[in-house]
C-alpha positions in Angstrom: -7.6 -14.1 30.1 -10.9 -12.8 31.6 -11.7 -9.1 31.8 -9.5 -6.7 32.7 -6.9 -8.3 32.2 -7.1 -10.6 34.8 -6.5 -14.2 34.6 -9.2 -16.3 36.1 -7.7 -16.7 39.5 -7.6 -12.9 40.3 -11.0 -12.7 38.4 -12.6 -15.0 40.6 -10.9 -13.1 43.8 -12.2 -10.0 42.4 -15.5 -11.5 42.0 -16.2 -13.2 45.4 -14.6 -9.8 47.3 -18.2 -8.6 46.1 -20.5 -7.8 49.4 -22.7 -5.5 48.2 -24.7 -3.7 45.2 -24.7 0.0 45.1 -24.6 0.8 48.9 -21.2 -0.2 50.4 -20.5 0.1 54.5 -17.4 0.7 55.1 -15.6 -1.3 57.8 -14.8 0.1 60.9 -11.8 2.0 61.2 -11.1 2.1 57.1 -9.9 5.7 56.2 -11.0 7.6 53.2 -8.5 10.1 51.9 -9.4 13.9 51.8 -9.8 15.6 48.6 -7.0 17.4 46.9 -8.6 20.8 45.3 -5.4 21.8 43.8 -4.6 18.5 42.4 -6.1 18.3 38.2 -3.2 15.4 36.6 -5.1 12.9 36.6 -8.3 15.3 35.0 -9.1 14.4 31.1 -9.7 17.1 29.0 -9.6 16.2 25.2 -9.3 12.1 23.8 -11.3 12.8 20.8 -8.1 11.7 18.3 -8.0 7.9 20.3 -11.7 7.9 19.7 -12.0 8.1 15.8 -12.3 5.1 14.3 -12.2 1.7 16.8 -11.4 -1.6 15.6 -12.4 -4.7 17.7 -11.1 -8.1 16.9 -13.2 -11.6 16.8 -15.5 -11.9 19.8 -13.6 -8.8 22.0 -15.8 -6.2 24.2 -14.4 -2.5 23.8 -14.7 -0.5 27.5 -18.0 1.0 28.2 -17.7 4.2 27.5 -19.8 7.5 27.9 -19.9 11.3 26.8 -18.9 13.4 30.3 -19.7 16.2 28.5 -23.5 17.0 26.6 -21.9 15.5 23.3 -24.2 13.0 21.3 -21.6 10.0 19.7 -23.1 8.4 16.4 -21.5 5.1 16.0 -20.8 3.8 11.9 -19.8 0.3 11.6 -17.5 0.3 8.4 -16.6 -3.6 8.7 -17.6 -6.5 10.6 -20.4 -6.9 12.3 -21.3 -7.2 16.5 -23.5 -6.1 19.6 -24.2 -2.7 20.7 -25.3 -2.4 24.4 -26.3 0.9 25.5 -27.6 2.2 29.2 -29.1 5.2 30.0 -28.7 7.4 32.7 -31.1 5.6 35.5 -28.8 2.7 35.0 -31.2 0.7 32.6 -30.8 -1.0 29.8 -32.4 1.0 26.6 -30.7 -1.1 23.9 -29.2 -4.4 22.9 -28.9 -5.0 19.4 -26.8 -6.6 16.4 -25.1 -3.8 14.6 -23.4 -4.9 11.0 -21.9 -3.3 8.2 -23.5 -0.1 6.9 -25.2 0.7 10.6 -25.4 3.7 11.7 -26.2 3.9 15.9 -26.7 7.0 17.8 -25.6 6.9 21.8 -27.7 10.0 24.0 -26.0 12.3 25.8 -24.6 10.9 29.5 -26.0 7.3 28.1 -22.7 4.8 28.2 -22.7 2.6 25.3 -20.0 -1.0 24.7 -19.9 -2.5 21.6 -19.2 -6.3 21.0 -17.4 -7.8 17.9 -18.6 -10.9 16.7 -16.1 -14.0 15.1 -14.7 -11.7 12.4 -14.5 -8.5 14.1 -15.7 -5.1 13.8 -14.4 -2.2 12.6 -16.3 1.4 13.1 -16.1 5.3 13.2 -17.5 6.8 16.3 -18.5 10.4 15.4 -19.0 13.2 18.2 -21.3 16.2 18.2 -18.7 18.4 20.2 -15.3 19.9 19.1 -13.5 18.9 21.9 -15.5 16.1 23.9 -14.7 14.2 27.0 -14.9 10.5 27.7 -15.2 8.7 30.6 -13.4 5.1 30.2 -13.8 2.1 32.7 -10.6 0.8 31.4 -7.2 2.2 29.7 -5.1 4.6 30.9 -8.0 7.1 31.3 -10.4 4.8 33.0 -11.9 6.2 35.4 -10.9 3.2 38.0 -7.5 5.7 37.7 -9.1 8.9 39.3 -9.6 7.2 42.3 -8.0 6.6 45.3 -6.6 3.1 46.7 -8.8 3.5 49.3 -11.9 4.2 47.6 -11.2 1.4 45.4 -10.4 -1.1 48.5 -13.6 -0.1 49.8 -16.2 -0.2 46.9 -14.7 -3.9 45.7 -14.0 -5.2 49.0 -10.2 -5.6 48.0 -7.1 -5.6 49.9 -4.4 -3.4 49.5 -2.0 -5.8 47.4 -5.0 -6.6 45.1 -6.3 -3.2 44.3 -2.7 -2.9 43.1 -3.1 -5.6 40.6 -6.6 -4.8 39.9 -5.5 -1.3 39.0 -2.5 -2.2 37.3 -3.9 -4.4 34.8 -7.1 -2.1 33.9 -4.9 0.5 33.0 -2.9 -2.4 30.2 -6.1 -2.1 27.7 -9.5 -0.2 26.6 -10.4 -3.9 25.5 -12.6 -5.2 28.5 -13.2 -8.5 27.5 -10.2 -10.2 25.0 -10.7 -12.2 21.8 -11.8 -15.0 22.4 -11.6 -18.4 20.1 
């Protein structure tokens, strides 16, 4: 099992569907849905409770995830020990570091931060600075792969239709990106 759930077969689909960086051109003739004003199901408002104290196990990646709102999250790591990777808002990388037991780590405002257990795991307490924060997830059931359409998906990975619909399955399946590994 690779990342998101994938095996390595549909990892290495996903991977080589991959024409471009940032900019995507979208082929001639694909149609981009219209936006729905009225439409707010799919909007997050309040995961603070599945956000209190994480456990990872041996060698697993948890989601990158960032603050949507202005909070500041302070990171604790109660058990264990593992990598912190965090990336500011210009998209560059302003920290990579071993966290262990007794660490305390703060993550900026709007910066997305994924931690990384080593063999034995890590277990920690992610603090916010707002009563009622908001999260963005790039996997789970609130990822935000989920607040998009099929289309825009298709487009920006290069999929086709009955691959975006396993891609998008099996991110939804876990907040774990990366599984334990041996």
């Amino acid at each position: 099992m690779v990342a998101y759930n994938l095996n390595n077969e549909e990892a290495e689909k996903l991977a080589k569907s991959q024409a471009g960086v940032l900019l995507i051109k979208l082929p001639d003739g694909q149609k981009m849905p219209q936006p729905c004003k009225n439409s707010t199901d799919k909007m997050v408002y309040n995961i603070d409770a599945a956000r209190s104290s994480p456990s990872l196990e041996g060698n697993a990646m948890s989601s990158p995830v960032y603050a949507a709102d202005s909070s500041v999250r302070v990171i604790y790591v109660a058990k264990g020990s593992g990598r912190i990777q965090v990336v500011g808002i210009n998209g560059a990388s302003v920290l990579d570091t071993k966290l262990m037991a007794g660490h305390l780590c703060v993550v900026p405002r709007f910066f997305v931060a994924s931690t990384i257990a080593d063999g034995e795991g890590m277990e920690y307490l992610s603090m916010i600075t707002a009563p009622q924060p908001l999260f963005g997830d790039f996997t789970g059931e609130t990822s935000v792969w989920g607040a998009l359409s099929p289309q825009v998906i298709q487009a920006s990975l290069n999929l086709t239709p009955e691959f975006e619909q396993v891609f998008t399955a099996k991110i939804k399946k876990s907040t774990i990106l990366v599984p334990p590994q041996d």
